[in-house]
VODREN-522877 format. One line per field, with one value per residue (C-alpha): x, y, z. Coordinates in nm, 2 decimals, always signed. Each point is the difference from the previous one (the first is absolute). Layout:
X <- c(X;...);
Y <- c(Y;...);
Z <- c(Z;...);
This chain:
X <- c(+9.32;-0.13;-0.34;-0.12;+0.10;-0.18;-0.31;+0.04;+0.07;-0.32;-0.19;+0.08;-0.09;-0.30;-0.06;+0.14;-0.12;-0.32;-0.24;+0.23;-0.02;-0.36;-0.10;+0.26;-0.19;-0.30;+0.04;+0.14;-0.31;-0.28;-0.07;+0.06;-0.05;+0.30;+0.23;-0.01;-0.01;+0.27;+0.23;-0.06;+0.16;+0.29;+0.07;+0.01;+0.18;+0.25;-0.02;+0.06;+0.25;+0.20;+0.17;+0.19;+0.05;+0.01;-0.13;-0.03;+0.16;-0.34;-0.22;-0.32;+0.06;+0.06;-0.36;-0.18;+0.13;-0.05;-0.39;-0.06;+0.09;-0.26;-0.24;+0.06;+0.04;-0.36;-0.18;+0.13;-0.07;-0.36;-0.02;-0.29;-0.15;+0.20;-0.16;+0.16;+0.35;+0.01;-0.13;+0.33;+0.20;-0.14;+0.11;+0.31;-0.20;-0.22;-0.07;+0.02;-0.25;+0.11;+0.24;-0.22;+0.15;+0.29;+0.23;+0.00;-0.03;-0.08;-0.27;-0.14;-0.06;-0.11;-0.28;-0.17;-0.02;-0.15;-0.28;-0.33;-0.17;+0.18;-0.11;+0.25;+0.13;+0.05;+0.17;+0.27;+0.02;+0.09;+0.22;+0.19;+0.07;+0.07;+0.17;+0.18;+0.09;-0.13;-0.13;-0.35;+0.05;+0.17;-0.29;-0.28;+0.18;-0.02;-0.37;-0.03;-0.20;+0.07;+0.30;-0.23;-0.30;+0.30;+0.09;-0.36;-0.09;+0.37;-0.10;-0.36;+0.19;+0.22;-0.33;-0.18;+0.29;+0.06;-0.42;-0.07;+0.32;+0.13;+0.25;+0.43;+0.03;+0.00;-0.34;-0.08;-0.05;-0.37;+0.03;+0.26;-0.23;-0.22;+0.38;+0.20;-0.14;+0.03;+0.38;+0.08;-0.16;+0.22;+0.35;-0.08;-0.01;+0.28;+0.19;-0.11;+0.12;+0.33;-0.03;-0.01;+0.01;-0.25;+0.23;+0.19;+0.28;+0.07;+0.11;-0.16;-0.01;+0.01;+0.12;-0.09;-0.34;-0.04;+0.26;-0.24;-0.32;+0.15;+0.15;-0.37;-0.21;+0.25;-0.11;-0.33;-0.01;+0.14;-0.32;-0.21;+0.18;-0.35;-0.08;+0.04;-0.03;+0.32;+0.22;-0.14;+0.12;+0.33;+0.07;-0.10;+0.23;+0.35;-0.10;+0.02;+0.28;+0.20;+0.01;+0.09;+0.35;-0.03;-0.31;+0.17;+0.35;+0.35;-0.14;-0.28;-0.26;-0.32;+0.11;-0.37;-0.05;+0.05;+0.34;+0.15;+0.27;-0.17;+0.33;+0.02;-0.32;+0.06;-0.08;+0.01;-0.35;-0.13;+0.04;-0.19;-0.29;-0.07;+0.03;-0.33;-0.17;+0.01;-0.07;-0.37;-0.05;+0.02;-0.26;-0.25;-0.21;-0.10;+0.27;-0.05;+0.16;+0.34;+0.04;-0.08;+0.22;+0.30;-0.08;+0.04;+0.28;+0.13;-0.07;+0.21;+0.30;-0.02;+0.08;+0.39;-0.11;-0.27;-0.08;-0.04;-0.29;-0.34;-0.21;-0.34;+0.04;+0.07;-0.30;-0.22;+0.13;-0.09;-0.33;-0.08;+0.16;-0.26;-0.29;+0.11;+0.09;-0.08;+0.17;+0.16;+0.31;+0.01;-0.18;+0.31;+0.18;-0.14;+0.00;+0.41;-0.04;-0.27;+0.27;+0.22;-0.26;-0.20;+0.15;+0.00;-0.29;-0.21;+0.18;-0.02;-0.40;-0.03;+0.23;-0.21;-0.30;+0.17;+0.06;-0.29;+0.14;+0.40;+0.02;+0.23;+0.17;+0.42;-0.03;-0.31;+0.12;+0.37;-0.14;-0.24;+0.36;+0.15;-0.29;-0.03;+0.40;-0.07;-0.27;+0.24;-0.21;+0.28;-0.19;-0.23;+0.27;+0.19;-0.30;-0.05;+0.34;-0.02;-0.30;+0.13;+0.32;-0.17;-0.20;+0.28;+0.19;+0.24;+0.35;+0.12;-0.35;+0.05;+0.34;-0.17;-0.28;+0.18;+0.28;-0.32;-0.17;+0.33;+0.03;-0.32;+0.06);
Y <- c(+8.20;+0.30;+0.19;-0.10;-0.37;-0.02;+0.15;-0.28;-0.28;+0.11;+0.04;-0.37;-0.14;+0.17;-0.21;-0.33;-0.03;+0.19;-0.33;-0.21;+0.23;+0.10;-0.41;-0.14;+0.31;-0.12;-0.36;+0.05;+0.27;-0.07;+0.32;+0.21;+0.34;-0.08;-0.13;+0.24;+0.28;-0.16;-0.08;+0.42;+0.10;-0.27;+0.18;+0.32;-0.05;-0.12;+0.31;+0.13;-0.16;-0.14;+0.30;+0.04;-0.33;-0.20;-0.27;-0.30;-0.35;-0.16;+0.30;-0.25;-0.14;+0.35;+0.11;-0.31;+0.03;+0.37;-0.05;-0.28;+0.25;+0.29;-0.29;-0.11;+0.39;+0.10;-0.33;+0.10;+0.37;-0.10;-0.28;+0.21;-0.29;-0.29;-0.25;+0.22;+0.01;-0.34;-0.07;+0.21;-0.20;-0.34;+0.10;-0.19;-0.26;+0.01;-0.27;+0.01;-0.12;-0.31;+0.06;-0.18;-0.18;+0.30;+0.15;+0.31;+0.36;+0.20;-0.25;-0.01;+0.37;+0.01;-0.30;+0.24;+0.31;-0.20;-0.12;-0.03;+0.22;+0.24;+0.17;-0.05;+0.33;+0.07;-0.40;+0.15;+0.30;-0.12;-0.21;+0.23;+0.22;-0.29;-0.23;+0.21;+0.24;+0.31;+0.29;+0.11;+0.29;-0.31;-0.21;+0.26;+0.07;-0.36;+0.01;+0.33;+0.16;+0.28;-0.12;+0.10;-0.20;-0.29;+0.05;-0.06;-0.28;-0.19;+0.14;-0.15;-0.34;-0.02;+0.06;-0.28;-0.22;+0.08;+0.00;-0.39;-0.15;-0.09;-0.23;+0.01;-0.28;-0.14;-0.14;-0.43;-0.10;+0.04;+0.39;+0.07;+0.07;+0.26;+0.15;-0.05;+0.31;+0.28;-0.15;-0.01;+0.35;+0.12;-0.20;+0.20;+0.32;-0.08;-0.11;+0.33;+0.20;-0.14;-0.03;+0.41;+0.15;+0.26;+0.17;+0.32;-0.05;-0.39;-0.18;-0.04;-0.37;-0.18;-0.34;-0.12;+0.10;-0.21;-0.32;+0.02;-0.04;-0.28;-0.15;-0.03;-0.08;-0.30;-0.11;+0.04;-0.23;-0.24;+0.05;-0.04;-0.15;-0.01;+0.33;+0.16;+0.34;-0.07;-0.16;+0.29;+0.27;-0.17;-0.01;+0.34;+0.13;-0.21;+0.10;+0.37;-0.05;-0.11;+0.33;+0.16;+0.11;+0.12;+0.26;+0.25;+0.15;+0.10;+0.33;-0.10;+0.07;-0.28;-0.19;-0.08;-0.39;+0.09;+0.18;-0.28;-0.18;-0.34;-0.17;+0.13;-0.22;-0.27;-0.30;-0.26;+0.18;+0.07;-0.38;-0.06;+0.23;-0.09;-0.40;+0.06;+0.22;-0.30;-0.19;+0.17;+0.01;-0.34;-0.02;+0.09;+0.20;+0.30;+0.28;+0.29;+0.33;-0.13;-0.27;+0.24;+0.25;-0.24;-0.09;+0.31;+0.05;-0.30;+0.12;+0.28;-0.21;-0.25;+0.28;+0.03;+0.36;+0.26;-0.04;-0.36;+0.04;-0.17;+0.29;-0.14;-0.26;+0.26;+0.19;-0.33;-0.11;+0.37;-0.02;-0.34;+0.17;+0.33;-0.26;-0.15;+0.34;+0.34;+0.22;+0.34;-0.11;-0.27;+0.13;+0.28;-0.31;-0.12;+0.31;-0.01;-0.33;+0.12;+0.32;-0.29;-0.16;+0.23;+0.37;+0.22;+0.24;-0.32;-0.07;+0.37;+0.01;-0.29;+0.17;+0.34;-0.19;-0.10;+0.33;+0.05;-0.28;+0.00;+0.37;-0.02;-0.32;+0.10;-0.27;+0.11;+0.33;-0.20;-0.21;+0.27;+0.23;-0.28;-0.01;+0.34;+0.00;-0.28;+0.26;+0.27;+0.19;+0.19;+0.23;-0.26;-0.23;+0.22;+0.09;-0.38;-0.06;+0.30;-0.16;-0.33;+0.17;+0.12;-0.29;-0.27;-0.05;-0.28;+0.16;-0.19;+0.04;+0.35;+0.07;-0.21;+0.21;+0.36;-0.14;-0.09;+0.33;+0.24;-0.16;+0.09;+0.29);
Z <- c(+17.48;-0.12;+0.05;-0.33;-0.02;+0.36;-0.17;-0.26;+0.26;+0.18;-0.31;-0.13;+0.34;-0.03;-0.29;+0.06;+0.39;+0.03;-0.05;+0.17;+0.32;-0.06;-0.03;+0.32;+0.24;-0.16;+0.11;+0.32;+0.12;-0.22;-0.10;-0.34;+0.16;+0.22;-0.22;-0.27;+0.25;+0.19;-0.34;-0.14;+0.39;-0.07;-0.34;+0.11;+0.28;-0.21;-0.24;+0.34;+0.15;-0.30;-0.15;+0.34;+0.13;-0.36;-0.15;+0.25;-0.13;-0.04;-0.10;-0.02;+0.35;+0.14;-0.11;+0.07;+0.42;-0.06;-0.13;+0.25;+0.30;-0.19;+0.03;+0.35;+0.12;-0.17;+0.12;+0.34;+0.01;-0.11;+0.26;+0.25;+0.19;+0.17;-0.27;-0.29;+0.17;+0.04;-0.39;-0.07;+0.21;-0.18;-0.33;+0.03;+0.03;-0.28;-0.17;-0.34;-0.29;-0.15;-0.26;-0.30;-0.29;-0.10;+0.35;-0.19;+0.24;-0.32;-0.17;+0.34;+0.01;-0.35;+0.05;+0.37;-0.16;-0.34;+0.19;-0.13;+0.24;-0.17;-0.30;-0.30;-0.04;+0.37;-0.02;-0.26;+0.14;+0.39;-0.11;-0.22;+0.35;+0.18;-0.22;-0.29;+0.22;-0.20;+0.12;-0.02;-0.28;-0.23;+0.08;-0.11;-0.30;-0.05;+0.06;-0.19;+0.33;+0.25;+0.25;+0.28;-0.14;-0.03;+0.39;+0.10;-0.18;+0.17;+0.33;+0.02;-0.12;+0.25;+0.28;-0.23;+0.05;+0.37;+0.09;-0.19;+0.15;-0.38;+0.11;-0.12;-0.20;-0.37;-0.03;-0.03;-0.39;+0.04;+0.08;-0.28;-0.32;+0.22;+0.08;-0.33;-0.20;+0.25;+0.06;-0.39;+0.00;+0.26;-0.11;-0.39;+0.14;+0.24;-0.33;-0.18;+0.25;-0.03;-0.40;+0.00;+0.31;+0.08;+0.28;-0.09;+0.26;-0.09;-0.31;-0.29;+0.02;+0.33;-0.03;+0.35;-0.04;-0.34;+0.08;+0.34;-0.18;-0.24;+0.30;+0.22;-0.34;-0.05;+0.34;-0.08;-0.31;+0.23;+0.22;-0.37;-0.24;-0.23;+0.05;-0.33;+0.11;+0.25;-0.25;-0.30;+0.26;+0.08;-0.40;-0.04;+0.31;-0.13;-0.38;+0.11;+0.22;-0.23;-0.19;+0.32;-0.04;-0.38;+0.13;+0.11;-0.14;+0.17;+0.00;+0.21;-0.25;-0.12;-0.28;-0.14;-0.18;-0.33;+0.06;+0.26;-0.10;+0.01;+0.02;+0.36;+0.08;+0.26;-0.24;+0.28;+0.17;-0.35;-0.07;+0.32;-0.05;-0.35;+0.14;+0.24;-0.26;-0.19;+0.28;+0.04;-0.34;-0.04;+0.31;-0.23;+0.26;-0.04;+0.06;+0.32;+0.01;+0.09;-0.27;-0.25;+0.11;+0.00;-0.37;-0.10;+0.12;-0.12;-0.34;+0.02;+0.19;-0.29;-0.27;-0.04;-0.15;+0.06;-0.37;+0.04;+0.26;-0.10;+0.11;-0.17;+0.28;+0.26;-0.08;-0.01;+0.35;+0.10;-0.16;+0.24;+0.29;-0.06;+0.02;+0.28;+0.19;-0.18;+0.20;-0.16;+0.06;-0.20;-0.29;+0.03;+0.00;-0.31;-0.20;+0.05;-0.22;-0.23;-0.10;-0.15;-0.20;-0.11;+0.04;+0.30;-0.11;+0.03;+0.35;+0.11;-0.06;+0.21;+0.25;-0.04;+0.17;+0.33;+0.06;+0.32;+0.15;-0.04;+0.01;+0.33;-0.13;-0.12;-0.24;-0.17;-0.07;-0.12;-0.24;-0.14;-0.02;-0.22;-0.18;-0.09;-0.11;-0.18;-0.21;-0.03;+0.24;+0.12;+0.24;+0.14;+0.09;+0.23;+0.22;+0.08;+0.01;+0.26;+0.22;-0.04;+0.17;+0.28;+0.08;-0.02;+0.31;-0.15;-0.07;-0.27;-0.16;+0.08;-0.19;-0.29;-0.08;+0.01;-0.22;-0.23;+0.03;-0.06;-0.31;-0.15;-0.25);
């Protein structure tokens, strides 16, 4: 095997086995410090040692007995008193918290770091270092914040966790709506992440990262099968997944919606999304971020052509989805949607005024480069195109907007 395909191997074990290794330390010593210490000496011992000796047979095994003997070694070596040494020695012992309704190592995680001690942000944000995997600079690009702002706010949530004794364990039915939003929060951005990749050095879309999130909010909506938010999220994740393999071309460049080949589209999970979209519409309760989200998208999975696409209701849904949440990004959502109904000048004014907030934001400056184009504004275009460039870290997204800018006259 070559130097490069062990790069890869590591790489994709890094993505596949990180929670799984990060949630079995967690369970067996009770403490996330450890574990994800323990699990970041694992993998780079095997950046280490697998270029020289290989890949082992069972990669995931290898770094779960490698991170358990980090654990055990560190819990030792700060063993000072006779009482700590033999709390070390115990660990084998430990008994775990009971399992709850779902044996699930991953939900398990998800669910402690989600606690309700825990402010929202610093919920998602935990859980995206813990769970997903990703490193701090993805996360605070997700959060749109300074990475070292980002590794504060996870490090004071891991001493929250550790100093109230927030126990490992998927909560009892009473506990789960205090829980379920800081867990959607988190399995979204999980799914984002893996939707288009904010890392330079991995690919533009990781599949394990979204088929994980689908996987864990399908066991959710068995934990609340009423919950609308749970089953509006689980229809928005299959209704983008289903575009996944026509988004991004043999060349390795993002294919945006209204170029895909829709024929590509996995009809079996577009099926299934728009069947619980329906489901909660026919609820007749008021719809949360989620739901309307998934609608949306259902609108533009039920045209068989771009030009097909009811954008009046697209741009009501949006308009209900800015009342309920007027964030910037999605009134720059919105504005994408207004440019087909009513022209992009009237789209780019309303894209003007976000300008103090989503200065630092890729897409912002993307959509305000299409715009522009759009216009005619030849000049214009290429210097967003050219921040929108520097700020994306997506490859595919990447390759997409400078074939867009070199063709501006």
């Amino acid at each position: 095997m070559s130097e490069v395909e062990v790069r890869q191997a590591i790489t994709r074990a890094h993505h596949e086995e990180w929670a799984r290794v990060v949630a079995s330390l967690t369970r067996r010593f009770g403490d996330l410090d450890i574990a994800e210490e323990a699990a970041a000496e694992a993998f780079a011992t095997a950046v280490e040692r697998w270029p020289t000796h290989g890949v082992p047979p069972n990669p995931g095994a290898w770094l779960t007995t490698t991170a358990s003997r980090k654990a055990i070694d560190r819990i030792r070596r700060e063993a000072k008193r006779d009482d700590k040494q033999k709390a070390a020695q115990m660990v084998y012992d430990y008994p775990p918290e009971p399992l709850g309704p779902i044996d699930d190592e991953r939900l398990r995680l998800i669910f402690t770091c989600c606690h309700p001690a825990l402010a929202m942000e610093t919920r998602v944000a935990l859980t995206l270092r813990m769970v997903g995997g990703l490193t701090v600079p993805e996360i605070a690009r997700a959060f749109l914040v300074q990475k070292t702002a980002m590794a504060q706010r996870i490090t004071r949530a891991k001493a929250k966790i550790k100093a109230a004794r927030i126990p490992y364990r998927v909560p009892a039915a009473e506990e789960l709506p205090a829980r379920v939003s800081g867990v959607l929060a988190v399995l979204f951005l999980v799914f984002n992440e893996g939707y288009l990749a904010t890392g330079s050095d991995t690919d533009p879309v990781r599949h394990d990262l979204t088929a994980e999130a689908i996987r864990l909010t399908r066991l959710i909506r068995t934990l609340m099968p009423d919950d609308g938010e749970v089953t509006g999220l689980l229809a928005l994740m299959l209704l983008t997944e289903a575009r996944r393999t026509a988004r991004v071309s043999a060349s390795g460049e993002l294919v945006p919606l209204d170029e895909q080949d829709r024929g590509a589209w996995d009809a079996a999970l577009v099926a299934e999304g728009h069947r619980l979209v329906r489901e909660r519409l026919a609820a007749g309760v008021a719809p949360g971020r989620y739901q309307i989200l998934a609608a949306i998208n259902a609108v533009h999975t039920s045209a068989r052509d771009v030009r097909d696409t009811d954008w009046s209701q697209v741009v009501a849904l949006y308009d209900q989805f800015v009342r309920l949440d007027p964030s910037p990004i999605i009134a720059l959502n919105r504005a994408v949607a207004v440019a087909e109904l009513d022209g992009p000048d009237v789209a780019l004014a309303a894209v003007d005024g976000l300008e103090d907030t989503l200065a630092g934001y890729h897409a912002y400056h993307a959509t305000r480069a299409d715009l522009l184009r759009r216009l005619g504004r030849s000049q214009e275009s290429r210097a967003a195109y050219d921040k929108a460039i520097e700020l994306a870290g997506n490859t595919a997204e990447t390759a997409y907007l400078t074939r867009r800018r070199d063709q501006l006259g």
